[in-house]
KOLKOLLUM-699702 format. One record per residue: residue in three letters; x, y, z of N, C-alpha, C, CB in turn; residue number from 0. Coordinates in Angstrom, 2 decimals, padded with zeros to 5 digits, always signed. Glycine has a CB too. Example, Ala and Ser with C-alpha at 12.3 -4.5 7.8 and 13.67 -1.06 7.14 Angstrom:
2
NODE_r_nu_nv_nw_cau_cav_caw_cu_cv_cw_cbu_cbv_cbw_k
NODE_ALA_+013.19_-005.69_+007.80_+012.30_-004.50_+007.80_+013.20_-003.30_+007.80_+011.31_-004.47_+009.05_0;
NODE_SER_+012.85_-002.25_+007.08_+013.67_-001.06_+007.14_+012.90_+000.03_+007.87_+014.08_-000.60_+005.72_1;
! end
This chain:
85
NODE_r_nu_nv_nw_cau_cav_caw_cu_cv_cw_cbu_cbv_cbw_k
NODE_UNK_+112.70_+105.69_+080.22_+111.86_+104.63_+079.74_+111.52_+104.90_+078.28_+110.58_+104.49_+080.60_0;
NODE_UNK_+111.80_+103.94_+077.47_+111.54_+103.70_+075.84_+110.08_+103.47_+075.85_+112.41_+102.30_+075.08_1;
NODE_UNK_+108.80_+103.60_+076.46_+107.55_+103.19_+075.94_+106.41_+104.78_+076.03_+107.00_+101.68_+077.01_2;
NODE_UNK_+105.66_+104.32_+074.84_+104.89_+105.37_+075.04_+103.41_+105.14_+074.42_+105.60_+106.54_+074.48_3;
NODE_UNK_+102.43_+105.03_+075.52_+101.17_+104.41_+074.93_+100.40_+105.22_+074.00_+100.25_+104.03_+075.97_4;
NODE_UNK_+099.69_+104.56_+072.88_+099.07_+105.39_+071.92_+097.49_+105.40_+072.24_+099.41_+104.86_+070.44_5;
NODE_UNK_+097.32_+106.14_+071.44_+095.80_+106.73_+071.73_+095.48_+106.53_+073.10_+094.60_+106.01_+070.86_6;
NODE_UNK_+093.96_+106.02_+073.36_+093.42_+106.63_+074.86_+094.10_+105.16_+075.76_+091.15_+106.91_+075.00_7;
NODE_UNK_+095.38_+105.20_+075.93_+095.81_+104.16_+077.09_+096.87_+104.85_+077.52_+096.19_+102.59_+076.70_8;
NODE_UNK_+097.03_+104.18_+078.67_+097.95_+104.34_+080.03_+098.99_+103.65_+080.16_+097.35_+104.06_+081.19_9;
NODE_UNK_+100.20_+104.11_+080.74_+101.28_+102.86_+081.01_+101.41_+103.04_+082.69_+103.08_+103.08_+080.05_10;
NODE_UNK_+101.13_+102.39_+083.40_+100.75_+101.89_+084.87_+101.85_+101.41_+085.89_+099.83_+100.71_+084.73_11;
NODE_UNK_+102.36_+101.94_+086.74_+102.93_+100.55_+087.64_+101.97_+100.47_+088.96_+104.80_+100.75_+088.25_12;
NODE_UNK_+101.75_+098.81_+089.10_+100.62_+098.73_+090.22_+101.32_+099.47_+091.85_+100.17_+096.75_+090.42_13;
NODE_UNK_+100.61_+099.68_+093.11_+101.27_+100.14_+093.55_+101.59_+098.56_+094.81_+100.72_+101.66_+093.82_14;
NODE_UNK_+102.33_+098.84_+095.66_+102.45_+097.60_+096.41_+101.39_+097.03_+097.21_+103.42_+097.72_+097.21_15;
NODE_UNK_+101.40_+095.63_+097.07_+100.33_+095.12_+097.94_+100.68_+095.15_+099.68_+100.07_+093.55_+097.42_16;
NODE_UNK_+100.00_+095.40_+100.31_+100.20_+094.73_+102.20_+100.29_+093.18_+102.35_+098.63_+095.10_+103.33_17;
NODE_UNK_+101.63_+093.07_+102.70_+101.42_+091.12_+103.04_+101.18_+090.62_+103.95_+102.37_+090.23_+102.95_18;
NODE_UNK_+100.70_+091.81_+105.02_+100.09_+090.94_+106.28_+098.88_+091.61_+106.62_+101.07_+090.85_+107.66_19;
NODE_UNK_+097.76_+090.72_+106.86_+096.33_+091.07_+107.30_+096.58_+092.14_+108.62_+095.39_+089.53_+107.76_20;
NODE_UNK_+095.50_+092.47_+108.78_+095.06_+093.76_+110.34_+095.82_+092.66_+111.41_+092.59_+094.12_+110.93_21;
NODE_UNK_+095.44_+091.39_+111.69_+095.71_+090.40_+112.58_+097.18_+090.22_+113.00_+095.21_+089.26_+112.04_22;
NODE_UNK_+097.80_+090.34_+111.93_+099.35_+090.30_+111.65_+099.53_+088.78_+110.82_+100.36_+090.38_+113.30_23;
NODE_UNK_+098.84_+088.40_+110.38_+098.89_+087.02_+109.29_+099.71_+087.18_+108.03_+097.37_+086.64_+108.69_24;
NODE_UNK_+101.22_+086.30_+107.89_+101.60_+087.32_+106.83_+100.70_+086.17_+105.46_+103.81_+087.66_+106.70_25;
NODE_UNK_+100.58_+086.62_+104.29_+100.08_+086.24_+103.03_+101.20_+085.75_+102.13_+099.35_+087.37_+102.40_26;
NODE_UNK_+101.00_+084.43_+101.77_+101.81_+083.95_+100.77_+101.05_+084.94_+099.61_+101.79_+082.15_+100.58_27;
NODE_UNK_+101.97_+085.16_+098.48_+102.11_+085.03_+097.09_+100.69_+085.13_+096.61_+102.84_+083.70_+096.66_28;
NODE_UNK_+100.39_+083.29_+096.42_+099.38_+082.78_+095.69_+097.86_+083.29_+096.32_+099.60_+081.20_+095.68_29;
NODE_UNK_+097.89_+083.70_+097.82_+097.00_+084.78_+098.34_+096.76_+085.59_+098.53_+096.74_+084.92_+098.81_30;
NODE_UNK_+097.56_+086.26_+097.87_+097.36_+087.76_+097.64_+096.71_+088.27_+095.92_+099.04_+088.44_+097.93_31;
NODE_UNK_+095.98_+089.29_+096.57_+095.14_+089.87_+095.17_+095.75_+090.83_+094.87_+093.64_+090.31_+095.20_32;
NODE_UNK_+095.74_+090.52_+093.26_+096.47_+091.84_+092.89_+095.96_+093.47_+093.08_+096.66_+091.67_+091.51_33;
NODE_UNK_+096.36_+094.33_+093.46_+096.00_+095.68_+093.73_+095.12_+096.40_+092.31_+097.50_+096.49_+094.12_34;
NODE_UNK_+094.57_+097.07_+093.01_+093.91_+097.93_+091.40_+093.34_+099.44_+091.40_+092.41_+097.07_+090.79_35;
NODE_UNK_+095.40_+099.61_+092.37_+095.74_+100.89_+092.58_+096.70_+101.23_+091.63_+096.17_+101.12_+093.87_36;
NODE_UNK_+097.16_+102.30_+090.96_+098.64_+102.48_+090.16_+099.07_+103.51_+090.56_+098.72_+102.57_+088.64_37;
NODE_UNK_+100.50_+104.26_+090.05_+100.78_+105.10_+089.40_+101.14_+105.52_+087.81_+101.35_+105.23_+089.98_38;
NODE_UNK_+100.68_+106.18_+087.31_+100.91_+106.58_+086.14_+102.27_+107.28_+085.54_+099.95_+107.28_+086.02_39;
NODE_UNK_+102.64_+106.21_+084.57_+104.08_+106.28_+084.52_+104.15_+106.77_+082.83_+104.92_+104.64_+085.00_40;
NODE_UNK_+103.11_+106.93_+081.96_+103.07_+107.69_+080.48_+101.41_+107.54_+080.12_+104.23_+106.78_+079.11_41;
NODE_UNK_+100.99_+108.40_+079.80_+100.06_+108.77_+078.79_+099.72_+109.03_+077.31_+099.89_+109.43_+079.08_42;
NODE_UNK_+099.35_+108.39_+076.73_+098.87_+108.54_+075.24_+098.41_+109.82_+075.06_+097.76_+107.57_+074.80_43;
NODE_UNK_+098.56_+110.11_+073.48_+098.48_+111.76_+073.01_+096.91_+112.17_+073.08_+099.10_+112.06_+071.23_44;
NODE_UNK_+096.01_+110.88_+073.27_+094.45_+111.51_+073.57_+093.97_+111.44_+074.92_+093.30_+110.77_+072.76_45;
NODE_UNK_+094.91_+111.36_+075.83_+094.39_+110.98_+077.24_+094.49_+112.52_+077.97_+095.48_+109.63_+078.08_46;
NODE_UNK_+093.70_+113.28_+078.38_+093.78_+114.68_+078.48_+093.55_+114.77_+080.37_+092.39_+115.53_+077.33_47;
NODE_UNK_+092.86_+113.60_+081.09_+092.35_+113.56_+081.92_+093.54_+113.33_+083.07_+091.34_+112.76_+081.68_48;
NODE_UNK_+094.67_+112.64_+083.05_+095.65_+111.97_+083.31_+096.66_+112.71_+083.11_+095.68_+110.92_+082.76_49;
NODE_UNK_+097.86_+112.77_+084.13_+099.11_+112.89_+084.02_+100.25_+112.20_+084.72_+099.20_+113.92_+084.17_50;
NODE_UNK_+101.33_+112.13_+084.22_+102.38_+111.14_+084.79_+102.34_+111.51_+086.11_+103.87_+111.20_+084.20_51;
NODE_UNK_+102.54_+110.60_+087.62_+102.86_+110.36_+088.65_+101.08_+110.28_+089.78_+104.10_+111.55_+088.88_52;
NODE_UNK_+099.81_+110.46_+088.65_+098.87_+110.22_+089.28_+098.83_+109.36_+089.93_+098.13_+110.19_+088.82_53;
NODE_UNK_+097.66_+108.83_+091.00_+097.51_+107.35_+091.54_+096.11_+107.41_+091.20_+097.92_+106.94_+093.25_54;
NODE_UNK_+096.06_+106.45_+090.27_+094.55_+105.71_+089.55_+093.95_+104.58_+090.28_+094.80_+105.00_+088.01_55;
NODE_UNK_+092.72_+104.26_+089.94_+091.88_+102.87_+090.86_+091.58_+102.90_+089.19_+090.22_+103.06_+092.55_56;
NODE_UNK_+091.61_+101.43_+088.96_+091.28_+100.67_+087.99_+090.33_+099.39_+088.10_+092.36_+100.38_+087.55_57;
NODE_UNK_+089.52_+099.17_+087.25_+088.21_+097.84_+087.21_+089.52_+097.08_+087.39_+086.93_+097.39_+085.49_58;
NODE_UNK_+089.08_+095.61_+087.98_+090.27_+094.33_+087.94_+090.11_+093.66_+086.82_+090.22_+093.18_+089.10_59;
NODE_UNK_+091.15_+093.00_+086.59_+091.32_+091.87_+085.37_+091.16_+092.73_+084.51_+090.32_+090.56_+085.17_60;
NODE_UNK_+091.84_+094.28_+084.20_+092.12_+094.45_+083.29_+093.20_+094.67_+082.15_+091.69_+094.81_+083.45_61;
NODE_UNK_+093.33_+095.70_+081.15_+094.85_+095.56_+081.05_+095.69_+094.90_+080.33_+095.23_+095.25_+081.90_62;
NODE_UNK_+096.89_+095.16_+079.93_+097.56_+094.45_+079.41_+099.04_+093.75_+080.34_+097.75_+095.24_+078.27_63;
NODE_UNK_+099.80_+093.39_+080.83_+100.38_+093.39_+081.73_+102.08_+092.78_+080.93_+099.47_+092.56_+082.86_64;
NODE_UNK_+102.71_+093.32_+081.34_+104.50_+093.38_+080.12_+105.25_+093.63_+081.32_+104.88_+095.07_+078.53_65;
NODE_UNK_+106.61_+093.20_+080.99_+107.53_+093.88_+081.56_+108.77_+094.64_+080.49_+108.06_+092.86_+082.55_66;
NODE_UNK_+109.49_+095.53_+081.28_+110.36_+096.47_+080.44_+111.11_+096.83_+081.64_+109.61_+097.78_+079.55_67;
NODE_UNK_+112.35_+096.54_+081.18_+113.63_+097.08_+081.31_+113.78_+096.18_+083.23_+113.58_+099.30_+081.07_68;
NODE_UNK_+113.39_+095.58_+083.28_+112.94_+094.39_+084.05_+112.21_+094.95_+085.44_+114.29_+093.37_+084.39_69;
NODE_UNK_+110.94_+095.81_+084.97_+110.49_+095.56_+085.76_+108.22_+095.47_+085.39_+111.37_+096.61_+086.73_70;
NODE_UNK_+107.82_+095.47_+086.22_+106.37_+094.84_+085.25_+105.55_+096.08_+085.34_+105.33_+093.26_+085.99_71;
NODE_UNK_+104.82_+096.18_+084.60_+103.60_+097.78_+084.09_+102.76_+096.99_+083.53_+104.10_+099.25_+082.77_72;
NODE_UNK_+101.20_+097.76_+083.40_+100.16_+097.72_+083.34_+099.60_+098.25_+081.98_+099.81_+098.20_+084.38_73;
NODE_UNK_+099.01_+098.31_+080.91_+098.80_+099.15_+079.79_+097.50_+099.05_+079.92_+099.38_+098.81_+078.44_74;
NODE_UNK_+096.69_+099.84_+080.35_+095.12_+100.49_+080.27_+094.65_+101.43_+079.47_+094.73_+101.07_+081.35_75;
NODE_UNK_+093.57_+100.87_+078.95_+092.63_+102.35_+077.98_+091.59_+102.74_+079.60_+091.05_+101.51_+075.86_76;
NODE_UNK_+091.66_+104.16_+078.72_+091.30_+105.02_+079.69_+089.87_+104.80_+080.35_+091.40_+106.29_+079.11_77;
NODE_UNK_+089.36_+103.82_+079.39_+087.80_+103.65_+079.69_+087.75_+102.73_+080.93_+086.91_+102.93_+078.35_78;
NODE_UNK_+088.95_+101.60_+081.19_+088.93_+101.07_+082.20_+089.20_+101.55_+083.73_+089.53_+100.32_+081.86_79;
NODE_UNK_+089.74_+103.02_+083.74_+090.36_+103.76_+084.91_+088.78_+104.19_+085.40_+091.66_+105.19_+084.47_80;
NODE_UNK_+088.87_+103.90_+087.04_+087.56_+104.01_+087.54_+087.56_+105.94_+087.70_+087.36_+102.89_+089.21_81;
NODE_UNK_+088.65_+106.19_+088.68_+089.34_+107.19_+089.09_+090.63_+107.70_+089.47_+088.93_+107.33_+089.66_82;
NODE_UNK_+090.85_+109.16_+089.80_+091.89_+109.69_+090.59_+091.86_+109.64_+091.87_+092.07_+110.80_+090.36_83;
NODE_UNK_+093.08_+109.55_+092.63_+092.80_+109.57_+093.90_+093.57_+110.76_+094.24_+093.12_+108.31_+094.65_84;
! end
């Protein structure tokens, strides 16, 4: 991968959503919420807390959201990462 986030941000891939409820209901698309679980796929040179292949919980609606090399990532400053899991 050609990307590498600067200062205190993250480069993210979300992790997969569940498309069917406890019930067994499966979820279209447009009803499903996006996750605001990741893994951490690069770190910026001030991010000391973080390393590649973590799994982060992140605030929602945040972020920058791109795709590369066709597939989609997340770009977070570190202030938005709630925790490690």
């Amino acid at each position: 991968m050609n990307f590498k986030p600067l200062g205190k941000r993250v480069l993210v891939k979300r992790t997969e959503v569940e498309e069917k409820t406890a019930s067994g209901i499966i979820l279209v698309d447009s009803a499903k919420e996006k996750p605001n679980t990741a893994i951490v796929k690069a770190v910026g040179s001030e991010v000391t807390e973080l390393k590649e292949g973590d799994t982060i919980v992140f605030e929602q609606y945040r972020g920058t959201e791109f795709t590369l090399e066709g597939e989609d990532y997340l770009v977070l400053d570190i202030e938005n990462i709630i925790g490690v899991m």
